[in-house]
C-alpha positions as CSV (number, residue, x, y, z in Angstrom):
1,X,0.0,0.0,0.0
2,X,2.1,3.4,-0.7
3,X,5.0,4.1,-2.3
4,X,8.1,2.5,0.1
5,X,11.1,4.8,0.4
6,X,14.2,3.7,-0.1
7,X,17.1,5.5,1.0
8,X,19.7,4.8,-1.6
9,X,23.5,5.4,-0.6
10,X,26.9,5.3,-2.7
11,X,30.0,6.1,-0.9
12,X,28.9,8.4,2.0
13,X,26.7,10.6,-0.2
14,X,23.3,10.3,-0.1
15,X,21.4,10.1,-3.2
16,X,18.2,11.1,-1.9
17,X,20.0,14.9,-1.3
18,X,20.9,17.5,-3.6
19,X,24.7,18.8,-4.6
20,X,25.0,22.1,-4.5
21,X,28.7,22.7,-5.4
22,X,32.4,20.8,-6.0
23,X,36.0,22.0,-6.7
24,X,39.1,20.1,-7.3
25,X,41.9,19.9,-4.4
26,X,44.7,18.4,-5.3
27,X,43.8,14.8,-6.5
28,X,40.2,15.2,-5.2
29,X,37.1,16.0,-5.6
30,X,35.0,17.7,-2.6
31,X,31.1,18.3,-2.7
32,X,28.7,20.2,-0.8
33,X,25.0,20.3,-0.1
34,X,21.7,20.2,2.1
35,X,23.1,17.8,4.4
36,X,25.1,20.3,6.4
37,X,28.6,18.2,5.4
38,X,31.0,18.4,3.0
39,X,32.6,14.9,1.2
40,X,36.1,15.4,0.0
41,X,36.2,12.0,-3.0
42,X,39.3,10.4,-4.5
43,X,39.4,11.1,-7.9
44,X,41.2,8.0,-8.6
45,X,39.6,5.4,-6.7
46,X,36.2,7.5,-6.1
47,X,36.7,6.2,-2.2
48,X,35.6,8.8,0.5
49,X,38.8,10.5,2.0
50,X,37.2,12.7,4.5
51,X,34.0,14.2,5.7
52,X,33.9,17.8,6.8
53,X,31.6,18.8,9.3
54,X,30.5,21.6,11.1
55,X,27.7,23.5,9.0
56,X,24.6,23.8,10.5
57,X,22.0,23.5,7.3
58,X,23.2,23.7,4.0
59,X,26.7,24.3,2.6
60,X,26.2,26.2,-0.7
61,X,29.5,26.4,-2.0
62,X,32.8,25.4,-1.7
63,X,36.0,26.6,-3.3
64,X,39.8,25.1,-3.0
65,X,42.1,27.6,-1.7
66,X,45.6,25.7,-2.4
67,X,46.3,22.0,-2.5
68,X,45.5,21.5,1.0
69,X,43.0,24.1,2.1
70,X,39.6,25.3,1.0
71,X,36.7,27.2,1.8
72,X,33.2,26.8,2.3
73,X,30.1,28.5,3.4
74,X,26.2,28.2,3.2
75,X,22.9,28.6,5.2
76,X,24.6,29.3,8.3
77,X,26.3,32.4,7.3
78,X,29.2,30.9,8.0
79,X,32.5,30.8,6.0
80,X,35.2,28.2,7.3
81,X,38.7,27.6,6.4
82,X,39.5,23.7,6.6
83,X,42.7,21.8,6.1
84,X,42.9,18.7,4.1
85,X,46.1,17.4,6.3
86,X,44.4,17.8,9.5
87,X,41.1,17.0,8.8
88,X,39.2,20.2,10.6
89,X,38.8,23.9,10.4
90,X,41.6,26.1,10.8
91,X,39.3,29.6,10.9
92,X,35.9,30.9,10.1
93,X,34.3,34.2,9.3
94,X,30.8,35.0,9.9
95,X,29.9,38.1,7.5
96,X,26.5,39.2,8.6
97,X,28.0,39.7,12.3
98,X,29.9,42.5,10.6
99,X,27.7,45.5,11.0
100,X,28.9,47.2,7.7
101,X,27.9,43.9,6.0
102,X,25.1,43.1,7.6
103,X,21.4,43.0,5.8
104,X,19.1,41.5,8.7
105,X,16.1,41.9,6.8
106,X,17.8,39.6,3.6
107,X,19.1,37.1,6.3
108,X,22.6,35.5,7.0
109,X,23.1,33.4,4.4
110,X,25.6,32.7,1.8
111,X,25.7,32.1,-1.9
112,X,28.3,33.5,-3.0
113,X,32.1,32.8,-2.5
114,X,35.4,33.3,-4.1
115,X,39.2,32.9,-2.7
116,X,42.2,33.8,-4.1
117,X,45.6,33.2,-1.9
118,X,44.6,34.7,1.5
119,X,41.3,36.7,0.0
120,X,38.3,36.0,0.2
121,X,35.2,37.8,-1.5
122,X,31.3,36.4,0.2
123,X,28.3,37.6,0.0
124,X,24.6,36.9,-0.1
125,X,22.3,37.9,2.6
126,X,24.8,40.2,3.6
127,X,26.2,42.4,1.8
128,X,29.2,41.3,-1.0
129,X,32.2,42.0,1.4
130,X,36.1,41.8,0.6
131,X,37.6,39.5,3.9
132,X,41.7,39.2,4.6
133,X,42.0,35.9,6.2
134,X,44.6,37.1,8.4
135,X,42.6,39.4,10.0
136,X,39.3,38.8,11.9
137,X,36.9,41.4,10.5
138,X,36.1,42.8,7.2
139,X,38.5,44.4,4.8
140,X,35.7,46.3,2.6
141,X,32.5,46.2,1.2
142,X,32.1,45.8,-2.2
143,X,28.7,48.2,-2.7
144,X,26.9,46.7,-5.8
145,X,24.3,49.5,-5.1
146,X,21.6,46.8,-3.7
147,X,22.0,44.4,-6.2
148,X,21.3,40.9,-4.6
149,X,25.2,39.2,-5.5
150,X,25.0,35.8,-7.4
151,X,28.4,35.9,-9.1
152,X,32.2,36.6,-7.6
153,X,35.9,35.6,-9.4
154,X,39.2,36.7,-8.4
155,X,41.3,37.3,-11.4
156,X,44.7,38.1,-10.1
157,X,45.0,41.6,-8.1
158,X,40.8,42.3,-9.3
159,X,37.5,41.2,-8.2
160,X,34.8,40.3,-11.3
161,X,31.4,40.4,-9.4
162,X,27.6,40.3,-10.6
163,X,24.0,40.1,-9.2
164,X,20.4,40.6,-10.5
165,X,21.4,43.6,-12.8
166,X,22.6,44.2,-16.0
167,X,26.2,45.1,-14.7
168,X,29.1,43.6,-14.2
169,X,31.4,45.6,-11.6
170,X,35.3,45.3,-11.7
171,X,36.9,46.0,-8.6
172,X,40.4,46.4,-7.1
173,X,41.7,44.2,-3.9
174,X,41.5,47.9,-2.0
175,X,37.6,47.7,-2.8
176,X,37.6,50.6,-4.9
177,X,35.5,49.9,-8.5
178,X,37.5,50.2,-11.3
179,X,34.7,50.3,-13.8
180,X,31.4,48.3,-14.7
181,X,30.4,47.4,-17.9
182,X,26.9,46.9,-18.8
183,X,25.7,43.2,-20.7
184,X,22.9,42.5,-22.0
185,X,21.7,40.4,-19.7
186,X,18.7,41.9,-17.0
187,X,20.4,39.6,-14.5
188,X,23.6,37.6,-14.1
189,X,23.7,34.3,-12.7
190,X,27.6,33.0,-13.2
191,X,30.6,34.6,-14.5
192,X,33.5,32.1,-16.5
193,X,36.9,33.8,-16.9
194,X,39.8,32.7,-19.5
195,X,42.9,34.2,-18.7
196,X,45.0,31.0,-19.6
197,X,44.2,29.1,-22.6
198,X,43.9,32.5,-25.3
199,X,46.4,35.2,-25.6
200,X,43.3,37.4,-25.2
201,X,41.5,36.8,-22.2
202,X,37.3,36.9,-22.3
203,X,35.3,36.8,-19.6
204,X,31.6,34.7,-20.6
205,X,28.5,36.0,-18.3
206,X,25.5,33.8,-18.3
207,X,22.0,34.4,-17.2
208,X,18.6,35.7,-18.1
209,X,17.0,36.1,-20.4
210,X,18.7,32.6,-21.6
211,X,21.5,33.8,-23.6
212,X,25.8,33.8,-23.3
213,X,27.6,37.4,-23.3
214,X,31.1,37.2,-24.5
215,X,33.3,40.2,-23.5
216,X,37.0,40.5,-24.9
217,X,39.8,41.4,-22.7
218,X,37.1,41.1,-19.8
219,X,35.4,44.3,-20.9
220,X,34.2,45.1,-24.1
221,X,30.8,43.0,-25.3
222,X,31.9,41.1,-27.9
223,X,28.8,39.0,-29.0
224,X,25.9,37.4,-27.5
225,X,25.4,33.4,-28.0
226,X,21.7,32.4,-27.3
227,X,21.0,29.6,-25.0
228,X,18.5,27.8,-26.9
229,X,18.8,27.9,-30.8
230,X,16.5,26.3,-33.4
């Protein structure tokens, strides 16, 4: 009578939960969701090599740091520093608990993550906010003029960010914006940078309505690719 549920598991993750997030770490793989945990994979094998926990509620994203630390934060509003060697966290940074980041009224939560060497650049319910990892407080705010964040890259010494708007700010690490070019785009859902692999690099914006904005030399709109094509 019913449907029965069956709780299906394959190495430590369960199926029945979503994945919100992976990045590579050295040889592995690490994955993040609802469950509050993060599973760091062998690549190789595919055996588990660690869980990380700590979260409370979901951990929306996580992003390697070096080969043997990375960063992560979700529904907690809490972004922690972990260390592949030791197993644990090494630091954490709460964002909304800084008063010049703080938005009660859009909540605590984060979305939004990026971490280049010993910067990191969060945001979601509060505010997008530039964080030294040194330091135990807020470097700067990164004012996107109340644009709800949903996009962050470092690209060397610069900060690409984007949100539900049309623009696409370009910051320095002292938080100042160096310029913001408009796409076409009424909101920006991820940001893919190519500084590497072309002797001109392009930065690729994705979002809605359903189409690809290419920009040369990360500024200048190029052409527009649609999503869906007949």
């Amino acid at each position: 009578y019913g449907k029965q549920w069956y709780q299906r598991r394959v190495r430590g993750i369960e199926r029945d939960s979503a994945i919100y997030s992976v990045a590579w770490i050295g040889k592995s793989v690490l994955a993040c969701g609802d469950r509050g945990k993060l599973v760091e994979i062998d690549a190789k094998t595919q055996a588990v090599c660690n869980t990380y926990q700590g979260h409370q509620g979901s951990v929306n994203v996580v992003k390697a740091r070096d080969p043997n630390t990375f960063v992560s934060a979700g529904y907690d509003g809490v972004c922690r520093v972990w260390d592949t060697r030791t197993g644990g966290e090494v630091k954490s940074l709460t964002p909304g608990l800084w008063a010049k980041a703080a938005r009660p009224k859009m909540g605590k939560h984060i979305t939004v993550l990026d971490v280049w060497e010993d910067w990191v650049v969060v945001g979601g319910g509060p505010n997008l906010s530039l964080w030294y990892l040194k330091e135990d407080t807020g470097f700067c705010l990164l004012d996107m003029v109340g644009s709800i964040p949903s996009a962050a890259k470092f690209t060397q010494d610069s900060i690409i960010t984007a949100g539900d708007s049309p623009f696409i700010y370009h910051w320095g690490l002292s938080g100042k914006l160096k310029y913001k070019v408009t796409s076409k785009l009424e909101r920006v859902t991820d940001l893919h940078l190519d500084t590497i692999s072309r002797n001109q690099p392009f930065l690729v914006a994705a979002g809605s309505p359903a189409e690809l904005d290419i920009f040369m030399d990360l500024g200048y709109l190029s052409h527009t690719v649609p999503y869906l094509t007949q």
